[in-house]
N, C-alpha and C positions, 0 to 999 in steps of 0.2 A: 504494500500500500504506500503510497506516495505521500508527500508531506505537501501543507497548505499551498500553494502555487501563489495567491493574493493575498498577504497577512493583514492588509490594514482592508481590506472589501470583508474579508472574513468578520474583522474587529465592527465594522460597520453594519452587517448582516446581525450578526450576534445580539448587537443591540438593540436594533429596530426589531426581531422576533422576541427578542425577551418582553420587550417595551408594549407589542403589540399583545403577547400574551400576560400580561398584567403586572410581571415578578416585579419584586424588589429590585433583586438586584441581579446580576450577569455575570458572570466568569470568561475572564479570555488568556491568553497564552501570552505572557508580558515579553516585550521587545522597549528598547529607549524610542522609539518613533510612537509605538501603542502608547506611551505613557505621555508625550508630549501631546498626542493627538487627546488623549483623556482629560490633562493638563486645559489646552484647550475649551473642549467641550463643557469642563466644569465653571473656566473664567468667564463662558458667553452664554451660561443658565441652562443648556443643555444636558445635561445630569444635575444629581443631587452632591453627589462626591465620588470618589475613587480613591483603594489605597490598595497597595502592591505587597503581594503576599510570600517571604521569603521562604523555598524550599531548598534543598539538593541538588534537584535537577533546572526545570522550567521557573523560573516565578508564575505569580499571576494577579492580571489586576484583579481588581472587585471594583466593578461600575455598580452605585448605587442611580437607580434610576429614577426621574422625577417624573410628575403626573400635576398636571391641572385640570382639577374639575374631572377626573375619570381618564381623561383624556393624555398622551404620552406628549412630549414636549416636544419632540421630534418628530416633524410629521414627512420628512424626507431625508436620503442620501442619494448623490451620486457619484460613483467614481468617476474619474475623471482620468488622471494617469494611470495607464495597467502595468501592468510589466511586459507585457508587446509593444506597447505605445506610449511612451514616454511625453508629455503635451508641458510646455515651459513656456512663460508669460515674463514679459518687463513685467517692474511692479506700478507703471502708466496704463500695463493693456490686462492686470488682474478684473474679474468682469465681475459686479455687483450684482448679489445674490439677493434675488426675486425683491428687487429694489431697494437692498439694505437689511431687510429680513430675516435671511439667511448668510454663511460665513464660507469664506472659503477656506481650506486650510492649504497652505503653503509651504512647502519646503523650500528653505532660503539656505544662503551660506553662513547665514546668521543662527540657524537652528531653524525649528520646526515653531512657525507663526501664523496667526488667523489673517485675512485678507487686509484688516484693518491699521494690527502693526506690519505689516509688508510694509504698504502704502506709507505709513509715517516714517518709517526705515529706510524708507527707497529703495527694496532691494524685492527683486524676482526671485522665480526659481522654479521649480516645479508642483504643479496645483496637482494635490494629492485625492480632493476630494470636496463637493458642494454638501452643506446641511442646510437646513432648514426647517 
């Protein structure tokens, strides 16, 4: 059996079915990108928190996941770079997420940031993934 081929679609999947199926909270297979992408998702209200669980082998995070009103916070992803098709943006042509709404997450040379510090940072890179 083969190992995840998309770790951060996987990490984005994971949550939206958790989300959709009502849990608390979600378990994922911790990487430094997963943890800044969680990072992330918690600074722009999109989860409730996340903390990363030390073992032997894998770590893992724990997404606690938020709800309004019944409803999951998160009412979209999409990926956007895969691993066949790499897609990289100035941070002039990062494109604004259902007009502000949503966030893009960015891989810069600066670390892994939402569409917003891009833009304040002035630095591109490659766009990981649209929420909303």
């Amino acid at each position: 059996m083969s190992g995840i081929v998309d770790p951060i679609a996987d990490m984005l999947i994971r949550i939206v079915n958790a989300q959709k199926a009502k849990h608390e909270t979600v378990m994922i297979p911790a990487s430094k990108v997963k943890e800044s992408i969680a990072k992330i998702l918690f600074e722009n209200g999109f989860i409730r928190g996340y903390k990363v669980e030390k073992d032997n082998k894998q770590n893992t995070i724990i997404v606690e996941l938020k709800y309004v009103a019944r409803d999951g916070v998160i009412k979209g992803v999409k990926r956007i770079s895969k691993p066949g098709r790499r897609v990289y943006k100035g941070y002039d042509q990062i494109p604004r997420v259902l007009n502000g709404l949503g966030i893009a997450i960015v891989s810069t040379s600066k670390g892994i940031m939402s569409d917003k510090n891009a833009k304040k940072n002035n630095v591109g890179g490659e766009i990981l993934c649209y929420i909303w």
